[in-house]
C-alpha positions as CSV (number, residue, x, y, z in Angstrom):
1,X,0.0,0.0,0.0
2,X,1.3,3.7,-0.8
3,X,2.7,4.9,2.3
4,X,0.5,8.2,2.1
5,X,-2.6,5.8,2.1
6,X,-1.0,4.2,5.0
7,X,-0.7,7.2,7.2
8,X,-4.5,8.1,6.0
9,X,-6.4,4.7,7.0
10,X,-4.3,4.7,10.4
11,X,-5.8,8.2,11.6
12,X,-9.2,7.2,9.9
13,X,-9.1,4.0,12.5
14,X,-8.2,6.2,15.5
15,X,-10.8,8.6,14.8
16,X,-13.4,5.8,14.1
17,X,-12.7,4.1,17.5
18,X,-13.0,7.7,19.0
19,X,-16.6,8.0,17.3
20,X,-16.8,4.5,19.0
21,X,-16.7,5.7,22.3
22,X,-19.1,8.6,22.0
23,X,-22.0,7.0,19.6
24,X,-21.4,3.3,21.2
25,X,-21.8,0.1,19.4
26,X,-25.6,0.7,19.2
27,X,-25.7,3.5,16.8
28,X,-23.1,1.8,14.8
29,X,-25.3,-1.0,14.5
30,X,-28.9,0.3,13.8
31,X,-27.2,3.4,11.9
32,X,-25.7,1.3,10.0
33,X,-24.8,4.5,7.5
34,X,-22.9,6.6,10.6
35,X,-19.8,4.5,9.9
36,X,-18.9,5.3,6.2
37,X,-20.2,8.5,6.3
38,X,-17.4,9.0,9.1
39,X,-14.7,7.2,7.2
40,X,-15.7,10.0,4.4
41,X,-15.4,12.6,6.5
42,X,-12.1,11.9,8.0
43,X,-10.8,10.7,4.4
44,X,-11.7,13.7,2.7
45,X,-9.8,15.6,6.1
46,X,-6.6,13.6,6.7
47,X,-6.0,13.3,3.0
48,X,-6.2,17.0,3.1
49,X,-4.2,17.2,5.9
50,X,-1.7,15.0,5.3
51,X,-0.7,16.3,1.9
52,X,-0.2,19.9,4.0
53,X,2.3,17.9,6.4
54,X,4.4,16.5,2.9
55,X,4.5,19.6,1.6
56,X,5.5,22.1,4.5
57,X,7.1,19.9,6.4
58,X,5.0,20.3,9.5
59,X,5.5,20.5,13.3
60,X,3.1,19.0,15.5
61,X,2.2,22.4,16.9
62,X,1.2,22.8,13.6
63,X,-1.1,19.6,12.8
64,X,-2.6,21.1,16.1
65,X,-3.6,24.4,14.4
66,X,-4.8,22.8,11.7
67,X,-7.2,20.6,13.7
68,X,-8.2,23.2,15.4
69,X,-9.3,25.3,12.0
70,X,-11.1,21.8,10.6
71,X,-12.9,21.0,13.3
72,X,-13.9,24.7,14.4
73,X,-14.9,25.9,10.8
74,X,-17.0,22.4,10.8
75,X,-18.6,23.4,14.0
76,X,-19.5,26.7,12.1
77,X,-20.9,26.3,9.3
78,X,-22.2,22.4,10.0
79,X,-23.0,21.2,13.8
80,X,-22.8,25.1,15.4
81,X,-22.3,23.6,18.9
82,X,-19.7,26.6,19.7
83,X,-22.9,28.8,19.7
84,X,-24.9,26.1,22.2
85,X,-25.1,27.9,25.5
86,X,-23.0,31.2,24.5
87,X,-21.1,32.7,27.2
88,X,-19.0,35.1,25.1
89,X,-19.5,37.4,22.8
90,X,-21.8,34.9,20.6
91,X,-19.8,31.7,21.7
92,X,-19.1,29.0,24.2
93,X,-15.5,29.2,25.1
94,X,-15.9,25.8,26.5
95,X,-16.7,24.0,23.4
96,X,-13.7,26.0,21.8
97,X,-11.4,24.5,24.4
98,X,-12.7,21.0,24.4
99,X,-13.8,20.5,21.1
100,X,-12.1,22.2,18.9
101,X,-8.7,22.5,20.4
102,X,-8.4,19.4,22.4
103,X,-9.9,16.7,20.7
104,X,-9.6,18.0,17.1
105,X,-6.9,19.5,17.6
106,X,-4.7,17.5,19.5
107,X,-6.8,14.1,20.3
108,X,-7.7,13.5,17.1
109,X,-5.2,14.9,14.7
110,X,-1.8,15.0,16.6
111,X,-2.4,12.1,18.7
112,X,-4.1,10.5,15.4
113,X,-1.3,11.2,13.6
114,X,1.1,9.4,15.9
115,X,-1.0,6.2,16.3
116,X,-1.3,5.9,12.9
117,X,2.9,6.1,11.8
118,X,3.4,3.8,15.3
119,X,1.5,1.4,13.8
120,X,1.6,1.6,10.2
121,X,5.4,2.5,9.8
122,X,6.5,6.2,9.3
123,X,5.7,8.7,7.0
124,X,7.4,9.0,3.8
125,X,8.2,12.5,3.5
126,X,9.0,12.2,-0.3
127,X,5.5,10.5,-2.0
128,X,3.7,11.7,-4.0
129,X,1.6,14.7,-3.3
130,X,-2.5,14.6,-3.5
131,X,-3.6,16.3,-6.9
132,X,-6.0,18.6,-7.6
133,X,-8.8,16.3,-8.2
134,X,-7.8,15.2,-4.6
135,X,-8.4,18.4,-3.1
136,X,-11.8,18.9,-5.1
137,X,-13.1,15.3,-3.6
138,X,-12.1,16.1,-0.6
139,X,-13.8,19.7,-0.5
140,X,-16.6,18.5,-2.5
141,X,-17.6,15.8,0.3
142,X,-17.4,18.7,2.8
143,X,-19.5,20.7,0.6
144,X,-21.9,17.9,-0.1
145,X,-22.6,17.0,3.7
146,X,-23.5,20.8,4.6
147,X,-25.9,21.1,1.7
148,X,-27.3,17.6,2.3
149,X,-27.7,18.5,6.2
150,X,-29.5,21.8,5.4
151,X,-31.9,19.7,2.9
152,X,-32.8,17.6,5.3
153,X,-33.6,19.9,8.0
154,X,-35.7,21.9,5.0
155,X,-37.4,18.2,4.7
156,X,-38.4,18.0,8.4
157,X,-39.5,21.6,9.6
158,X,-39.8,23.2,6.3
159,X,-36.7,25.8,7.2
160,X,-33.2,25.1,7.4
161,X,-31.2,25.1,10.2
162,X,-28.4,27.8,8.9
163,X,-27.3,29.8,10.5
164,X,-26.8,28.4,13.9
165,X,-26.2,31.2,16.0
166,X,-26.3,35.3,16.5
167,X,-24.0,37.4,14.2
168,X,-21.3,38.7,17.1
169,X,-21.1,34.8,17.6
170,X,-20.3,34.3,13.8
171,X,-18.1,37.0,13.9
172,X,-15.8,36.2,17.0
173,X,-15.9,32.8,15.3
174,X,-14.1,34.5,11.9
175,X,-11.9,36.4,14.0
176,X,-10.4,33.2,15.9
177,X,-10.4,31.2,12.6
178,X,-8.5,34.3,10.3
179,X,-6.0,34.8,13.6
180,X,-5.1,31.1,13.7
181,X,-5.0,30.7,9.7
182,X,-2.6,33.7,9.8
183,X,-0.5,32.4,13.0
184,X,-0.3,28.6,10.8
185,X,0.9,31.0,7.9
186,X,3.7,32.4,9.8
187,X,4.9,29.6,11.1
188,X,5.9,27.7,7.8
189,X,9.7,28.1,7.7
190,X,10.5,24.5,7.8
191,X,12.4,22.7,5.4
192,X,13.3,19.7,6.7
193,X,11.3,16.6,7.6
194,X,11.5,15.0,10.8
195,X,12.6,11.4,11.4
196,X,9.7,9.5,13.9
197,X,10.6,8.9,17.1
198,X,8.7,6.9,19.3
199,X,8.0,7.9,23.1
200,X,6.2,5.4,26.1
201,X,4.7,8.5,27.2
202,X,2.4,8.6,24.1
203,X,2.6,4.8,23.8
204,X,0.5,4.5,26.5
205,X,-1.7,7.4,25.6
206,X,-2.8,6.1,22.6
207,X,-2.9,2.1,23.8
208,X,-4.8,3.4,27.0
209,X,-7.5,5.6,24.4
210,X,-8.1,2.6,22.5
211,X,-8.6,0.5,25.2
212,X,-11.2,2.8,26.5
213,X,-12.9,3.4,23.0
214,X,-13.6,-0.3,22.7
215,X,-14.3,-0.9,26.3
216,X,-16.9,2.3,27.0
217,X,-18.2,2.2,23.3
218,X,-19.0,-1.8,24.0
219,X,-20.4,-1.9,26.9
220,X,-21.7,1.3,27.8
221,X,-23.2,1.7,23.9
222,X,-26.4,0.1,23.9
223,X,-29.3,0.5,25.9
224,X,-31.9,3.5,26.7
225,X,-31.4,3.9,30.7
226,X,-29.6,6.0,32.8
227,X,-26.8,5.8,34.8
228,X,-26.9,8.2,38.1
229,X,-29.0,10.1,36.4
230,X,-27.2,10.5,32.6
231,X,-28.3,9.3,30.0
232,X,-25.5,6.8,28.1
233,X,-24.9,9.3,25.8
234,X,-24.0,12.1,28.1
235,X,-22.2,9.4,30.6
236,X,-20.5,8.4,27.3
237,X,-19.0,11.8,26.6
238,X,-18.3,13.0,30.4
239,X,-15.9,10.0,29.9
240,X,-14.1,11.4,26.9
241,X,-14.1,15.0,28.3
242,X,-12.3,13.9,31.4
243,X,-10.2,11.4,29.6
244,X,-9.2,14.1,26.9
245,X,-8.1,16.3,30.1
246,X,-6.2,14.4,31.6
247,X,-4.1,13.6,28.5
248,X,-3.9,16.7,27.6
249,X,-2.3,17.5,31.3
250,X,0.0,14.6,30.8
251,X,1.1,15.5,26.9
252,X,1.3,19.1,28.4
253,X,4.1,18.4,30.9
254,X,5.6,15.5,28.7
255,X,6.6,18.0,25.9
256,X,7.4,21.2,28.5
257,X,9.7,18.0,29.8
258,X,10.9,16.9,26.5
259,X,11.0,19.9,24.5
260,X,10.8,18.5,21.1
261,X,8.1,18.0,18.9
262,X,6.1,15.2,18.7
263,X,6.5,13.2,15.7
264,X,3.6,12.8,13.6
């Protein structure tokens, strides 16, 4: 297999076994169509984002930048859970730092992108870059789920569901997306590629988040009860937020420790 589809399918398989854990093995089952549209989703992202890596040579500070932009811009102009429960100027700063910073940014893109050479061998920094028609797929999918998502809603209650929130929150939401597109812009002044190194410290990470994916999304993802008063669902994702916490203390101190990047 070509080594870039190699670094793809490992992220897409973290991601999925993330997904796991929140949706649980019931929703996988009976919505049977969850799955591939997924695997689409991530396909269409880490191709995109791994042809960016090839071709600047990133950092992992970077890959974390450019989570955060994916997932956040998604949020905007697809799911608009930043705007759930605004606190800020249109926004929930909450859902920026959990969401879009932690897990997409570094849970599911940096730490993704580790699992994935780990286990599938390193990157090869010198194949072949994704084509235009690669980046027109890829954009076109993303393109495709937000217009299906609006005719769906039209379907249902006659009016679509865009826009999700007030204009100061769309706004505030530019702002931090433009400042962080222009901080990932000034920040590409690498030439060289980085040779993977491995590290126990996020050896364990990523065994112990797998282990918890297929444990919680098992057997805590089927049922409609409550545990102490949460639904499975909720219980389900108090998990993750707690989990992705306490990683995120642990990878904090491991690279202020270390002070090197993390290979991806």
């Amino acid at each position: 297999m070509n080594p870039r589809y190699k670094t793809i399918l490992g992220c897409i398989i973290f991601n999925l076994l993330l997904e796991y854990w929140v949706h649980g093995i019931e929703t996988f089952v009976i919505a049977w169509y969850t799955a591939p549209a997924l695997f689409l989703l991530y396909l269409a992202f880490f191709s995109m984002l791994e042809d960016v890596i090839v071709r600047f040579k990133l950092r992992d500070y970077q890959v974390f930048l450019c989570g955060f932009i994916f997932g956040y811009t998604l949020d905007l102009f697809y799911l608009g859970d930043v705007f759930k429960d605004e606190i800020f100027l249109g926004i929930n700063p909450i859902i920026v730092i959990l969401i879009h910073m932690s897990w997409w940014g570094f849970l599911q893109s940096v730490l993704g992108m580790y699992f994935s050479n780990q286990v599938f061998g390193s990157r090869d920094w010198d194949h072949p870059k994704m084509g235009v028609l690669g980046w027109v797929l890829s954009i076109g999918y993303l393109a495709f789920i937000l217009v299906s998502e609006q005719i769906e809603q039209v379907g249902n209650t006659g009016q679509p569901t865009f826009p999700y929130g007030s204009l100061t929150g769309y706004i505030t939401s530019i702002i931090i997306i433009s400042s962080t597109v222009l901080v990932f812009w000034k920040t590409l002044r690498h030439k060289e590629s980085l040779r993977f190194n491995k590290s126990r410290t996020l050896d364990f990470l990523t065994a112990s988040t797998l282990i918890l994916c297929i444990s919680i999304g098992t057997f805590l993802g089927y049922g409609n009860y409550e545990i102490e008063g949460f639904q499975l669902f909720e219980f389900r994702s108090i998990l993750l937020i707690l989990w992705t916490i306490f990683i995120g203390f642990v990878f904090s101190i491991y690279r202020a420790i270390t002070r090197r990047s993390v290979s991806i």
